[in-house]
KOLVEXMI-701004 format. One record per residue (C-alpha): x, y, z; residue number from 1; residue in one letter. Coordinates in nm, 4 decimals, m for minus. Example, Ala and Ser with C-alpha at 12.3 -4.5 7.8 and 13.67 -1.06 7.14 Angstrom:
! residues 2
+----------+----------+----------+-----+-----+
!       px !       py !       pz !   n ! res !
+----------+----------+----------+-----+-----+
!   1.2300 !  m0.4500 !   0.7800 !   1 !   A !
!   1.3670 !  m0.1060 !   0.7140 !   2 !   S !
+----------+----------+----------+-----+-----+
//
This chain:
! residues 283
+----------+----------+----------+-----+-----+
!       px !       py !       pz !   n ! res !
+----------+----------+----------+-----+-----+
!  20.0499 !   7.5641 !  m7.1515 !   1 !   X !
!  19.8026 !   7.5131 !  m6.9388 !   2 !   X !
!  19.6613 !   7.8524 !  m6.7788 !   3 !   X !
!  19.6249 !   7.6878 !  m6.4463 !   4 !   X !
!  20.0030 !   7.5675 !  m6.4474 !   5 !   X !
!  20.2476 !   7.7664 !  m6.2358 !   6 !   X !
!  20.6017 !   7.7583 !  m6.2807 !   7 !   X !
!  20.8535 !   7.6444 !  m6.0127 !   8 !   X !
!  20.5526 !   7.4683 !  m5.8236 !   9 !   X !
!  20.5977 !   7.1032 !  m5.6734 !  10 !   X !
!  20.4406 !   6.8766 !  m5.8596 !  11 !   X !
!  20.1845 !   6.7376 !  m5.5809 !  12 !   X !
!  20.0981 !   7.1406 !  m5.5387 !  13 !   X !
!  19.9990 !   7.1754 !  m5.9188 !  14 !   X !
!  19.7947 !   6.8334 !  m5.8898 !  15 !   X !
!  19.6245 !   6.9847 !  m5.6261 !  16 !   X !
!  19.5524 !   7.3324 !  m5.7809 !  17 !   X !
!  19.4365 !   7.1111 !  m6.0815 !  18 !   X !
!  19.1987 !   6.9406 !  m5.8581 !  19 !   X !
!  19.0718 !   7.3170 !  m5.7499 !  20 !   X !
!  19.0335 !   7.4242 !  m6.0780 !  21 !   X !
!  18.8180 !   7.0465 !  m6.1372 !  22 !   X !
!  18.6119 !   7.1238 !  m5.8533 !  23 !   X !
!  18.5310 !   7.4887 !  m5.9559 !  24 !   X !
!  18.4332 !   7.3662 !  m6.2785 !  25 !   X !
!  18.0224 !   7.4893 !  m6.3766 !  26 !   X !
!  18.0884 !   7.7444 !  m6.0627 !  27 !   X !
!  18.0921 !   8.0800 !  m6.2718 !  28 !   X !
!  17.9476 !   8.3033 !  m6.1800 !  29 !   X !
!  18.0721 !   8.2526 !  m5.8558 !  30 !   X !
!  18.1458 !   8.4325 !  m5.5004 !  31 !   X !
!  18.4467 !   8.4535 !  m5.2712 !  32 !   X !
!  18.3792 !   8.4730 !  m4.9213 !  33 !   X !
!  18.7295 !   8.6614 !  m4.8797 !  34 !   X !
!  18.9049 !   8.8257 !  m4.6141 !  35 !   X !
!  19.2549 !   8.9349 !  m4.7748 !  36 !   X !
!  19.4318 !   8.6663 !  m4.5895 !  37 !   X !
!  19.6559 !   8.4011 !  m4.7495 !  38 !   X !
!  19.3533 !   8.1105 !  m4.7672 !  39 !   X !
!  19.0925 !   8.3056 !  m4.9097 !  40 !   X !
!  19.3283 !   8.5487 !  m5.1266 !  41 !   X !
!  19.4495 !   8.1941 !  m5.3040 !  42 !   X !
!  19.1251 !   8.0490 !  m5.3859 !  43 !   X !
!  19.0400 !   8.4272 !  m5.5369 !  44 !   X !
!  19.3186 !   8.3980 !  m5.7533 !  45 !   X !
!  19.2541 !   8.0386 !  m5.8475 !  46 !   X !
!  18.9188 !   8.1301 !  m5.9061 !  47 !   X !
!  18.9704 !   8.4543 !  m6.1692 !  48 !   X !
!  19.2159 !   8.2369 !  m6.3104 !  49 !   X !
!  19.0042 !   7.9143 !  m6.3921 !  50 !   X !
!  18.6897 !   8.1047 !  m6.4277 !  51 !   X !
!  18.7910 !   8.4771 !  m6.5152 !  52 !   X !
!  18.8217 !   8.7328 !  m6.3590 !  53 !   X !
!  18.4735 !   8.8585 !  m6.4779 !  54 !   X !
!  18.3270 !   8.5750 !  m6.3853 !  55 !   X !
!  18.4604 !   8.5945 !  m6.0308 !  56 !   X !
!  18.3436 !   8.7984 !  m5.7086 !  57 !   X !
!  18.4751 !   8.8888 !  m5.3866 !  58 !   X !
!  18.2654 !   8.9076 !  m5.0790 !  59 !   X !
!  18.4200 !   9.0944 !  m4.8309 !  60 !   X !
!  18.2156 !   9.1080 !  m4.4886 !  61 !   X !
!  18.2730 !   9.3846 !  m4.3101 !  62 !   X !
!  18.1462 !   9.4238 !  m3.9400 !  63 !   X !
!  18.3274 !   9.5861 !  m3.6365 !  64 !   X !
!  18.4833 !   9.3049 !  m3.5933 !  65 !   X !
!  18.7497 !   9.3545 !  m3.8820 !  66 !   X !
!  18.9817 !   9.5714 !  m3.8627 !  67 !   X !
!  19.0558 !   9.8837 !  m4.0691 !  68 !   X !
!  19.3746 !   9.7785 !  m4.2140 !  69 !   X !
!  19.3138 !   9.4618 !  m4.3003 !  70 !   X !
!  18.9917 !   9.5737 !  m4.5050 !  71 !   X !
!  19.2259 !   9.8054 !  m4.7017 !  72 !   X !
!  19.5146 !   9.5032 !  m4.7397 !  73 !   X !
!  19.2280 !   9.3319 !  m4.8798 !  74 !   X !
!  19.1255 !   9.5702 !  m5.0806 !  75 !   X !
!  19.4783 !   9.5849 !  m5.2845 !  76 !   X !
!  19.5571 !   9.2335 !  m5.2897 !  77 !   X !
!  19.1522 !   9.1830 !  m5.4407 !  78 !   X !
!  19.2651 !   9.4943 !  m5.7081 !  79 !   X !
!  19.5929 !   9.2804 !  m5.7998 !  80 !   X !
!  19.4293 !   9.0081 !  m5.8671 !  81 !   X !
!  19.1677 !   9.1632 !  m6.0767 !  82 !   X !
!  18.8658 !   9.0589 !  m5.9218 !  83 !   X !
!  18.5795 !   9.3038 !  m5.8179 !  84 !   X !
!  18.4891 !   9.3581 !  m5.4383 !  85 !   X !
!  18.1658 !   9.3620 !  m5.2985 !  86 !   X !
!  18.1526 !   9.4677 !  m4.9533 !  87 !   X !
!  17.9169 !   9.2490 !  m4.7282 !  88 !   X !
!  17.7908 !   9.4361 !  m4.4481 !  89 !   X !
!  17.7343 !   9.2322 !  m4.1451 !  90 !   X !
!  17.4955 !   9.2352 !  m3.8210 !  91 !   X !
!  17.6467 !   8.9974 !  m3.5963 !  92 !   X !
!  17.6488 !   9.1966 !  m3.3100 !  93 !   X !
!  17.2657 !   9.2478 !  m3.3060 !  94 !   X !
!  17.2813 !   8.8638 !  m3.2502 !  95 !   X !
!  17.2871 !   8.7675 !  m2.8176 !  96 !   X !
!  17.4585 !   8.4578 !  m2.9314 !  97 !   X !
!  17.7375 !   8.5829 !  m3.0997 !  98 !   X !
!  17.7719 !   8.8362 !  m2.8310 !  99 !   X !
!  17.7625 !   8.5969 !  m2.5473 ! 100 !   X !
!  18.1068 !   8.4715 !  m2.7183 ! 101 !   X !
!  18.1023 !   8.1031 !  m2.6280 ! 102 !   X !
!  18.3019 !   7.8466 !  m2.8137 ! 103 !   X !
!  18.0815 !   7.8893 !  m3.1311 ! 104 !   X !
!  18.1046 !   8.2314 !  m3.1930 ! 105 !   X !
!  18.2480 !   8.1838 !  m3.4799 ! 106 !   X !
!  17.9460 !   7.9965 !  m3.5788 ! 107 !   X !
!  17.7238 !   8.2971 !  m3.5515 ! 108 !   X !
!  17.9321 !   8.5242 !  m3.7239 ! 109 !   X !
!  17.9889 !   8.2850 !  m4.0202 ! 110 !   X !
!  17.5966 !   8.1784 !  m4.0349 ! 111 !   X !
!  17.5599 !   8.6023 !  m4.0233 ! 112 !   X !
!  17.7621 !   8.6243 !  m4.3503 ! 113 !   X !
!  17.6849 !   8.3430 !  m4.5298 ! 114 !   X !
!  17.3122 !   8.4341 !  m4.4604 ! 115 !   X !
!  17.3372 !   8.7941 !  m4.5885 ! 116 !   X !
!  17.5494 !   8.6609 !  m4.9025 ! 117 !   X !
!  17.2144 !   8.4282 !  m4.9583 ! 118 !   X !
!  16.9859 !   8.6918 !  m4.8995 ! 119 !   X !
!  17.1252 !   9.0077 !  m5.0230 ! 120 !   X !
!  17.4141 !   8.9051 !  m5.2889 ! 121 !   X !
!  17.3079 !   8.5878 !  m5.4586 ! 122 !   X !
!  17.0195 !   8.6733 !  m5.6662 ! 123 !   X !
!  17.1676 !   9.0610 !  m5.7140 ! 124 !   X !
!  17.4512 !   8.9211 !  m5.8722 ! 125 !   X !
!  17.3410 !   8.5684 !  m6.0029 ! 126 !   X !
!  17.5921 !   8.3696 !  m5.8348 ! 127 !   X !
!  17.6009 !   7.9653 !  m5.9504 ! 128 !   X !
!  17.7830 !   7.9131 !  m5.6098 ! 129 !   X !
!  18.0064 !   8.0681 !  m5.2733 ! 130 !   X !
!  18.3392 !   7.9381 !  m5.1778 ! 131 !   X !
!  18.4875 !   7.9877 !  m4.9402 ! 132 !   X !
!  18.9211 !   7.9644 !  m4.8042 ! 133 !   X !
!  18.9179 !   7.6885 !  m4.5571 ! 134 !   X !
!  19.2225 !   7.4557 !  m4.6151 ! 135 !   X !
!  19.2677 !   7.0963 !  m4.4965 ! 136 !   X !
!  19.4746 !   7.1605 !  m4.1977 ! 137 !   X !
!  19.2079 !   7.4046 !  m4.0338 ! 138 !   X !
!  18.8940 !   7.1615 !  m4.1722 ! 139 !   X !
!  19.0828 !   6.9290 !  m3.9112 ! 140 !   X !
!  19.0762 !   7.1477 !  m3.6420 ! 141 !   X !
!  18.7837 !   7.0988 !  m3.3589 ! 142 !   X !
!  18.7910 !   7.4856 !  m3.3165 ! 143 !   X !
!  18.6231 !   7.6143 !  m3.6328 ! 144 !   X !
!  18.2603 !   7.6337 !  m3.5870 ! 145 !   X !
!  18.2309 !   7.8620 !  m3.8536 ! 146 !   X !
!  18.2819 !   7.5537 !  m4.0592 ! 147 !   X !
!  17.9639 !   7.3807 !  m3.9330 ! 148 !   X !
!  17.7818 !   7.7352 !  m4.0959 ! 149 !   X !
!  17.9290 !   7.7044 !  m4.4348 ! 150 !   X !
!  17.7864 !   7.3400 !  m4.4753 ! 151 !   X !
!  17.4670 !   7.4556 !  m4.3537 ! 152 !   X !
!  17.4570 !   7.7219 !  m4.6424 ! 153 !   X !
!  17.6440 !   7.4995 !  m4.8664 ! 154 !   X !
!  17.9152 !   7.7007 !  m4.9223 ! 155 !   X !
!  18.2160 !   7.4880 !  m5.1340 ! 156 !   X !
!  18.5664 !   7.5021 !  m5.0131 ! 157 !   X !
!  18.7900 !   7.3842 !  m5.2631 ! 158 !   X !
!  19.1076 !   7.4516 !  m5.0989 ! 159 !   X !
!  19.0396 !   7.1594 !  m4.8383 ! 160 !   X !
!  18.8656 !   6.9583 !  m5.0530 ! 161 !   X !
!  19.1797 !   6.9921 !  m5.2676 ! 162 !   X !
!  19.4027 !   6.8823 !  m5.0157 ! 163 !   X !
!  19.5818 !   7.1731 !  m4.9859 ! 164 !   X !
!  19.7127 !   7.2773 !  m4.5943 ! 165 !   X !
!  19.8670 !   7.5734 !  m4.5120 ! 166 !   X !
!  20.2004 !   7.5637 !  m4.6008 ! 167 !   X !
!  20.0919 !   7.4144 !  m4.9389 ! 168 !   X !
!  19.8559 !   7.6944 !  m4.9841 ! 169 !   X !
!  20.1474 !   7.9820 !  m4.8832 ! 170 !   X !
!  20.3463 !   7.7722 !  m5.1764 ! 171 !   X !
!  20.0786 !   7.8179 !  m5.4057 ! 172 !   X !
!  20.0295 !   8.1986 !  m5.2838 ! 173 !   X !
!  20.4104 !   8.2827 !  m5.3714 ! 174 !   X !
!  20.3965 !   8.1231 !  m5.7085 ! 175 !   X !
!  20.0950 !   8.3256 !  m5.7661 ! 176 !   X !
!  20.2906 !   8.6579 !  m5.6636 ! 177 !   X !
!  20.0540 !   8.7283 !  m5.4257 ! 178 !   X !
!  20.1399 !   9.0406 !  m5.1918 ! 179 !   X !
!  19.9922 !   8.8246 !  m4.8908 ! 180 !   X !
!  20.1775 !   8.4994 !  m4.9601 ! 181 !   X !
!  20.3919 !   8.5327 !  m4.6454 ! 182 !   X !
!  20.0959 !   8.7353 !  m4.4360 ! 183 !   X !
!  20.0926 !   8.6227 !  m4.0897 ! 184 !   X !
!  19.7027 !   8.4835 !  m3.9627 ! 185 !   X !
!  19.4527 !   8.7663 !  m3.8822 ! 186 !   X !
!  19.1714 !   8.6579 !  m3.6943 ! 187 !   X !
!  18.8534 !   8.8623 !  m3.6257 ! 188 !   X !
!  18.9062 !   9.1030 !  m3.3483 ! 189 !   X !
!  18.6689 !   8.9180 !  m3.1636 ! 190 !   X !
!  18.8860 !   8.6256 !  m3.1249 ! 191 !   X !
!  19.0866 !   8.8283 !  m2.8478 ! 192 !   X !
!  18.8198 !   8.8340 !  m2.6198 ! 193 !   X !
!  18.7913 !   8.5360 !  m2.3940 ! 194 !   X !
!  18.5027 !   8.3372 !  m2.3997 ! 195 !   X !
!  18.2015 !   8.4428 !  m2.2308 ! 196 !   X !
!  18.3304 !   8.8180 !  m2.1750 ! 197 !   X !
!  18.1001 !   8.9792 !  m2.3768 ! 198 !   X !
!  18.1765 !   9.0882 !  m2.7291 ! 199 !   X !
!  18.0629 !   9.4861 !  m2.7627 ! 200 !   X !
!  18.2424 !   9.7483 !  m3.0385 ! 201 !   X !
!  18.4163 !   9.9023 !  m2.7567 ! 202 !   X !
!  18.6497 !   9.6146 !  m2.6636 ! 203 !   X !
!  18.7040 !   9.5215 !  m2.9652 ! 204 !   X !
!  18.7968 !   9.8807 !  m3.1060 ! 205 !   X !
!  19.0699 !   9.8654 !  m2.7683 ! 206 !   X !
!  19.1798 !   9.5840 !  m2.9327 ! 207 !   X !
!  19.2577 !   9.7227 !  m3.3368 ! 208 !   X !
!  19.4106 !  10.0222 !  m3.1664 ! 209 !   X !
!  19.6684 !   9.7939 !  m2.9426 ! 210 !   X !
!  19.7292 !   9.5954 !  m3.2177 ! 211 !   X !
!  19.8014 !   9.8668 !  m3.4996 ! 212 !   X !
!  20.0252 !  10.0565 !  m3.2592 ! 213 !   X !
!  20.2280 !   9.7553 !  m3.2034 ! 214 !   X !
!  20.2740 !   9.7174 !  m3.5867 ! 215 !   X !
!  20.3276 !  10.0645 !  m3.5770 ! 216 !   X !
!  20.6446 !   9.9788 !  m3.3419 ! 217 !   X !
!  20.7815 !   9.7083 !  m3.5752 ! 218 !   X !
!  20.5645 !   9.3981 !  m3.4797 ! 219 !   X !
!  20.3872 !   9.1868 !  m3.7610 ! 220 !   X !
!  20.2505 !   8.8997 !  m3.6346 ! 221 !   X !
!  20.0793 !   8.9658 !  m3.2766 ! 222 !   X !
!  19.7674 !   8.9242 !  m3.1156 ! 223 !   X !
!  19.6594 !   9.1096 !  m2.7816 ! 224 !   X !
!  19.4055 !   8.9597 !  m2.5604 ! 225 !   X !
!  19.1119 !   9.1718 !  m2.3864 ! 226 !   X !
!  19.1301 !   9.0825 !  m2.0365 ! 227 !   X !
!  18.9712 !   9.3633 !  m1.9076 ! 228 !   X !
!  19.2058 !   9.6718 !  m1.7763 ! 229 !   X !
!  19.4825 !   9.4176 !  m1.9333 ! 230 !   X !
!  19.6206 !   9.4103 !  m2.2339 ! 231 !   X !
!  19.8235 !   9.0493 !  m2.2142 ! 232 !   X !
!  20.0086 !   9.0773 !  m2.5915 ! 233 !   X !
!  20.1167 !   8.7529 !  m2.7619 ! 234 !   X !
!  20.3842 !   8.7604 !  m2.9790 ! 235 !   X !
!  20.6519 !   8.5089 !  m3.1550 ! 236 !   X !
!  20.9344 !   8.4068 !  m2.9059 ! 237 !   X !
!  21.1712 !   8.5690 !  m3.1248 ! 238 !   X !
!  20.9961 !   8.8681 !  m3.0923 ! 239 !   X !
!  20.9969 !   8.8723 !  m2.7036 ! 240 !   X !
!  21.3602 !   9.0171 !  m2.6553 ! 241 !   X !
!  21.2904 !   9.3076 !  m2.8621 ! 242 !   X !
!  20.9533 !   9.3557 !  m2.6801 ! 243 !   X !
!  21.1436 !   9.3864 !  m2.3521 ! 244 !   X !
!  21.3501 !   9.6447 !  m2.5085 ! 245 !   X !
!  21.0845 !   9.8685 !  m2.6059 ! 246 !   X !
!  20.8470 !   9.7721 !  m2.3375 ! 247 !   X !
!  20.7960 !  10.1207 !  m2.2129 ! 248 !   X !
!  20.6698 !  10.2584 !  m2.5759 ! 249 !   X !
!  20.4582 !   9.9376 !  m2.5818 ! 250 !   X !
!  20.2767 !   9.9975 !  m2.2338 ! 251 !   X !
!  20.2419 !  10.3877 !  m2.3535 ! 252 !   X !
!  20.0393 !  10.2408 !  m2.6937 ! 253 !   X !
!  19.8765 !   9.9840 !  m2.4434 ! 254 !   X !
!  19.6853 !  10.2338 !  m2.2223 ! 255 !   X !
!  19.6304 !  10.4795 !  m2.4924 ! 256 !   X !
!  19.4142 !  10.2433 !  m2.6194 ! 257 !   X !
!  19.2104 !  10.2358 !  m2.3039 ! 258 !   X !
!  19.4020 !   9.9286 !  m2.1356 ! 259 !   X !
!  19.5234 !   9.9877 !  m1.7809 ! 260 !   X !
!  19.8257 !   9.7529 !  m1.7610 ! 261 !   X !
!  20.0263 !   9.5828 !  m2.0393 ! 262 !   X !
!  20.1597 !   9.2376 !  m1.9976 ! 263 !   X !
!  20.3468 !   9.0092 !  m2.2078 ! 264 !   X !
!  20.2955 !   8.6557 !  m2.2348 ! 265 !   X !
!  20.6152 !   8.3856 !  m2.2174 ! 266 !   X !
!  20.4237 !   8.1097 !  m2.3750 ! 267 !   X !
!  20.4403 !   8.3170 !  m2.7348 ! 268 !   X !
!  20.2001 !   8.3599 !  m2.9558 ! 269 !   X !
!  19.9188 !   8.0760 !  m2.9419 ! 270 !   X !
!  19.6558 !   8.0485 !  m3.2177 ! 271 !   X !
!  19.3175 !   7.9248 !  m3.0902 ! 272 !   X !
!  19.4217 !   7.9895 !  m2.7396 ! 273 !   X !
!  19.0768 !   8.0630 !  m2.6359 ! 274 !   X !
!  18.8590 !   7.7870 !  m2.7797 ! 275 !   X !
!  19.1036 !   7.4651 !  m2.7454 ! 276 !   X !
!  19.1180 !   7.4743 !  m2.3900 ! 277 !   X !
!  18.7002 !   7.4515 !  m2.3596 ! 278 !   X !
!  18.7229 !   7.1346 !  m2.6411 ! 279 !   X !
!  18.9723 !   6.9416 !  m2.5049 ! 280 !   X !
!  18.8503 !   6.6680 !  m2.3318 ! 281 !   X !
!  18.9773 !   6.5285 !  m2.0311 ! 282 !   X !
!  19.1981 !   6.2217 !  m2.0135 ! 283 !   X !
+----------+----------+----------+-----+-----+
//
C-alpha cells in the first residue's frame, strides 16, 4: 500500500494528499512553519510521512503574540506526530509597523518569521525548503497579508497548491488521527486588537488571560476583542444562551484580566472581523 494512502478518505481528498506528497518531492530536509493548528499540523504530518520524520522540522515562532497554551497544544500534537520542534523566537514587536497594527500586520509578523527562519534556521539546519499551512480557501481570502510575505521568502504551501480547503484539510486531519483535527481557529493574539490601536505585550497579555478563563468556564471556540476598558467577547450563537447564564462569572474573569466592562456580541463569532471591513470596497 501506498504509505501516503489513508483509509476511509474520499477519493478527491487522497488525490489531493497525493498531489502534496508530488509537490514535496526533492523538499527533505525541509521546515514547517507550524503553529499547532489544524492547517499547519496537516502539512507536518504529510510531511514526516512523505519525507520522514527525520527528515522533517517544525518551526514554531514564538513571540508574545502566541499564547501559552497553544504553544504547549503544539508542542504535543508536534511529539505525536514525531517530528522535532524548533522554537523560532520572534521580534515583531521591535518593528513600528507591525505595532502600528494596520491591515497588514500580519504582513510584518509573517516577513519577521520567515526572515529569522532564513537567517537563523536555514543554514543551522540545512533546510532544502519552508512550507508553510495555508489552504486554498484562506489563499482566496483578501485578508491574509501574511501571504504576500511567504512569496517574498519563497516559502511553498502545498496545502493550497494542492487544492485542499478547510474542511478538506479537517478530513484529512481526522484520518490522520490528529488530536487537533476538530480544533477550532486560533489566531495570533494580536488579531483582537482593532486596527490602528496599538499592539504592546500588555494588551495582548489582557487578552490570553480573558480568553483562557473563558475556556476555563467551558468555552472552546471564542475570541475577545481589546477595545480598551472593554472586553466585547465573540462567541458561536449557540454558545450565547449559556453565556447569559454564566455572565456574572464571565464579567468576574473579564476584569480580572484588567478589562473594565464585559460585553457580548449578538452578531457571534466573526473571523477576520477587523481587516474585511477596511478591504471591502464600496459599491
Amino acid at each position: 500500500m501506498n504509505i501516503m494512502s489513508l483509509p476511509h478518505l474520499p477519493r478527491p481528498d487522497q488525490q489531493a494528499v497525493d498531489r502534496v506528497t508530488a509537490l514535496l518531492a526533492g523538499a527533505a530536509p525541509l521546515g514547517v512553519a507550524y503553529s499547532g493548528g489544524v492547517d499547519s499540523s496537516v502539512l507536518l504530518a504529510l510531511a514526516a510521512r512523505s519525507l520522514g520524520t527525520d527528515r522533517v522540522l517544525a518551526l514554531l515562532g514564538v513571540s508574545p503574540s502566541l499564547a501559552a497554551a497553544e504553544r504547549g497544544a503544539a508542542h504535543e500534537v508536534a511529539a505525536g506526530i514525531g517530528v522535532r520542534v524548533v522554537e523560532v523566537r520572534t521580534y515583531e514587536g521591535d518593528r513600528p509597523e507591525y505595532r502600528r497594527n494596520g491591515p497588514d500586520r500580519c504582513f510584518h509578523c509573517k516577513d519577521e518569521l520567515f526572515s529569522r527562519i532564513d537567517d537563523e534556521v536555514v543554514t543551522r539546519y540545512g533546510l532544502a525548503a519552508v512550507a508553510y499551512g495555508e489552504n486554498a480557501d484562506d489563499a482566496r481570502r483578501p485578508d491574509r497579508p501574511g501571504a504576500r510575505a511567504a512569496r517574498a521568502h519563497a516559502v511553498l504551501r502545498p496545502l493550497a497548491d494542492a487544492g485542499l480547503g478547510k474542511e478538506a484539510v479537517r478530513r484529512i486531519a481526522r484520518a490522520l488521527d490528529l488530536p487537533c483535527a476538530d480544533k477550532p481557529a486560533a489566531p495570533c493574539l494580536a488579531s483582537r486588537i482593532p486596527h490602528f490601536e496599538e499592539v504592546v505585550p500588555e494588551r495582548l497579555q489582557q487578552v490570553e488571560a480573558a480568553e483562557a478563563a473563558l475556556v476555563r468556564l467551558g468555552f472552546a471556540d471564542l475570541r475577545v476583542r481589546h477595545h480598551g476598558e472593554v472586553a466585547r467577547i465573540e462567541l458561536p450563537e449557540a454558545d450565547l444562551p449559556r453565556a447569559l447564564a454564566v455572565r456574572t462569572q464571565i464579567q468576574d474573569a473579564v476584569r480580572a484580566a484588567g478589562f473594565r466592562y464585559a460585553t457580548l456580541d449578538l452578531g457571534g463569532l466573526q473571523s477576520g472581523a477587523f481587516t474585511l471591513r477596511f478591504l471591502e470596497t464600496p459599491a
